[in-house]
C-alpha positions in Angstrom: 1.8 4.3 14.6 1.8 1.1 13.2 5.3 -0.9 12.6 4.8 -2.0 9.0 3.4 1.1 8.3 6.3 3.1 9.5 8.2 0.4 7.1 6.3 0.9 4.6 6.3 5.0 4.3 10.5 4.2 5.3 10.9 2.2 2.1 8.9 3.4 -0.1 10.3 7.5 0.3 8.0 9.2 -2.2 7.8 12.4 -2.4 4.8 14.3 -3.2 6.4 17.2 -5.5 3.3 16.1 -8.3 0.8 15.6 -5.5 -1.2 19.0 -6.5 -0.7 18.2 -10.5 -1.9 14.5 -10.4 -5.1 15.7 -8.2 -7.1 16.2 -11.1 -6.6 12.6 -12.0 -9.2 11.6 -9.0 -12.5 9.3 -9.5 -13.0 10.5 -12.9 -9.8 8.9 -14.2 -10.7 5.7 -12.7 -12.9 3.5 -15.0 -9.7 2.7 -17.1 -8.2 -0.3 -15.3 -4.7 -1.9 -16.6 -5.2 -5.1 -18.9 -6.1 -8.4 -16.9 -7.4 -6.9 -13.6 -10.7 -7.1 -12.1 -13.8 -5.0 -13.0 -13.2 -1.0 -13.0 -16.1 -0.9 -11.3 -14.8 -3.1 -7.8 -11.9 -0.4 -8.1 -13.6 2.4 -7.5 -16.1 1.1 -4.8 -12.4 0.0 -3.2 -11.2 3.7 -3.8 -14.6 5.0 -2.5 -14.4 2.3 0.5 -10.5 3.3 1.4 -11.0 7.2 1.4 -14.8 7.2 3.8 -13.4 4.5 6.0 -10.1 5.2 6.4 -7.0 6.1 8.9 -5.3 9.2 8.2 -1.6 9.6 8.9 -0.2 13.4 7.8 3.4 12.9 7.1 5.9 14.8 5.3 5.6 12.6 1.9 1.9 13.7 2.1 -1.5 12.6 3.7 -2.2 9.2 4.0 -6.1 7.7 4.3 -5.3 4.2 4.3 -6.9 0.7 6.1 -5.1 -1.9 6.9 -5.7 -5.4 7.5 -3.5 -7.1 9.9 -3.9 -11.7 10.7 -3.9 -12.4 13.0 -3.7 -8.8 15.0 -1.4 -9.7 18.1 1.9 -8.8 16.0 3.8 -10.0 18.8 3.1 -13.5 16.7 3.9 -14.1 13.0 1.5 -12.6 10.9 0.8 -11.0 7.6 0.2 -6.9 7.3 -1.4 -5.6 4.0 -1.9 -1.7 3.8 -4.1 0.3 0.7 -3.5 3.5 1.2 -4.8 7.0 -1.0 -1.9 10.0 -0.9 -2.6 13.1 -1.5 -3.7 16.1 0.5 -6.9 18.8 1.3 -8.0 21.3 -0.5 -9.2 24.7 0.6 -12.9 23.2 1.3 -11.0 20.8 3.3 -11.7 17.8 0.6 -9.3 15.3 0.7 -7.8 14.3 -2.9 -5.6 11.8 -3.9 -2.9 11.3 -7.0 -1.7 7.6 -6.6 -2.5 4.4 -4.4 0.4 3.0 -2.0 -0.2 -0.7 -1.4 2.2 -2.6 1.2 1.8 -6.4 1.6 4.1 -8.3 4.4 4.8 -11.5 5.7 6.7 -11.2 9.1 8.1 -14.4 10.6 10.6 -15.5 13.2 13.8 -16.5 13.3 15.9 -18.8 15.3 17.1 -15.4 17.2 13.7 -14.0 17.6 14.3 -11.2 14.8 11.9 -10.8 12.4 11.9 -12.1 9.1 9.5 -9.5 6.9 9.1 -10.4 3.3 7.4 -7.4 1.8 6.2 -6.2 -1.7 5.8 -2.1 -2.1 3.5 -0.9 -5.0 2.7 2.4 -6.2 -0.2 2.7 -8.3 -1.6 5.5 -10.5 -6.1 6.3 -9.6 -6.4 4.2 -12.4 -5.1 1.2 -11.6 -2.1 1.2 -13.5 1.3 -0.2 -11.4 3.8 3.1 -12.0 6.6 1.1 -9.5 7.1 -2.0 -7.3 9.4 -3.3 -5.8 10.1 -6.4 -3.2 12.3 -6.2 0.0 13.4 -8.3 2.9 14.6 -7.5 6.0 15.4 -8.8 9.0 14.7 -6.7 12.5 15.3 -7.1 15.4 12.8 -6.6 18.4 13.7 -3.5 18.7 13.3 -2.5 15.1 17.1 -2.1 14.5 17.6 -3.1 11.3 19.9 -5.9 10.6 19.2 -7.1 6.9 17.5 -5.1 4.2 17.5 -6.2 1.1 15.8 -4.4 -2.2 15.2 -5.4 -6.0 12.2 -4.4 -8.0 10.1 -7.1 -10.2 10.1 -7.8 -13.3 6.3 -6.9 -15.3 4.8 -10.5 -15.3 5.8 -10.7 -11.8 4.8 -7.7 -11.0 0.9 -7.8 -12.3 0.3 -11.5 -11.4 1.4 -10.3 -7.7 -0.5 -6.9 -7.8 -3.6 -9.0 -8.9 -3.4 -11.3 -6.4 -2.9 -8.4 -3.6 -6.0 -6.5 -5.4 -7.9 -9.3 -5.4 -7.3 -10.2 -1.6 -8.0 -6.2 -0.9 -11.2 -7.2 -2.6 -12.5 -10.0 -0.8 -11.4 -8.2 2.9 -13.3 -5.1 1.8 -16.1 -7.4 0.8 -16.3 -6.5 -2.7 -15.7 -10.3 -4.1 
């Protein structure tokens, strides 16, 4: 499993009590998009993208079909770790549905001590686009992933959207949809 990924599902802790109720809110809920974003119609070729090509992780919070997109990919090095992920579950026919977006964007660094420095930004998003909660941590980990630092404060709303649109926008360009 994949260390900011673990992180990510670790911070973020949502439960998935309204996963069966916000299932009917799927693709045909999407063409509204918040105010100031990009085209409804790059966010649901990005949904569409996300749930044919994507990992899935089954976890107790719910399923996961997410991609990831990981520069550069040796993360024994500083990089930067962006995840989009669908969560939501299978129906009887074995369809997978979803009833909100998790988005994780990191930046994970070095320190004089070798620990790692992760700046991170956790968003949870409703199928249509709208931001429901956000909220930005950093941490500092050791090697070993034993936690020395964590740190946790949410955003305020003009924070919030001009970060979410630039994080959209990037998932945009790595999908190949701008």
């Amino acid at each position: 499993m994949k260390n900011g990924f673990l992180l990510f599902l670790l911070a973020l802790g949502f439960s998935v009590s309204s996963m069966a109720a916000d299932a009917s809110l799927l693709m045909a809920n999407v063409s509204q998009m918040q105010a100031g974003s990009v085209p409804a119609q790059n966010w649901n070729k990005l949904l569409d993208i996300v749930q044919k090509k994507g990992q899935t992780l089954e976890t107790e919070y719910g399923d996961y079909v997410y991609v990831e997109h990981i520069e550069p990919m040796d993360k024994t090095l500083p990089h930067v770790a962006n995840y989009f992920s669908l969560v939501g579950g299978r129906d009887a026919t074995g369809q997978f549905n979803f009833g909100r977006i998790e988005v994780v964007s990191e930046s994970w660094q070095q320190d004089q001590d070798g620990n790692w420095v992760i700046d991170q930004y956790l968003y949870r998003i409703s199928p249509e686009g709208e931001i429901i909660s956000t909220s930005h941590v950093n941490m500092v980990q050791t090697k070993d992933r034993q936690i020395l630092k964590y740190d946790s404060a949410g955003l305020d709303e003009a924070a919030s959207k001009s970060n979410w649109q630039r994080i959209l926008n990037n998932w945009y360009v790595q999908i190949g949809l701008d």
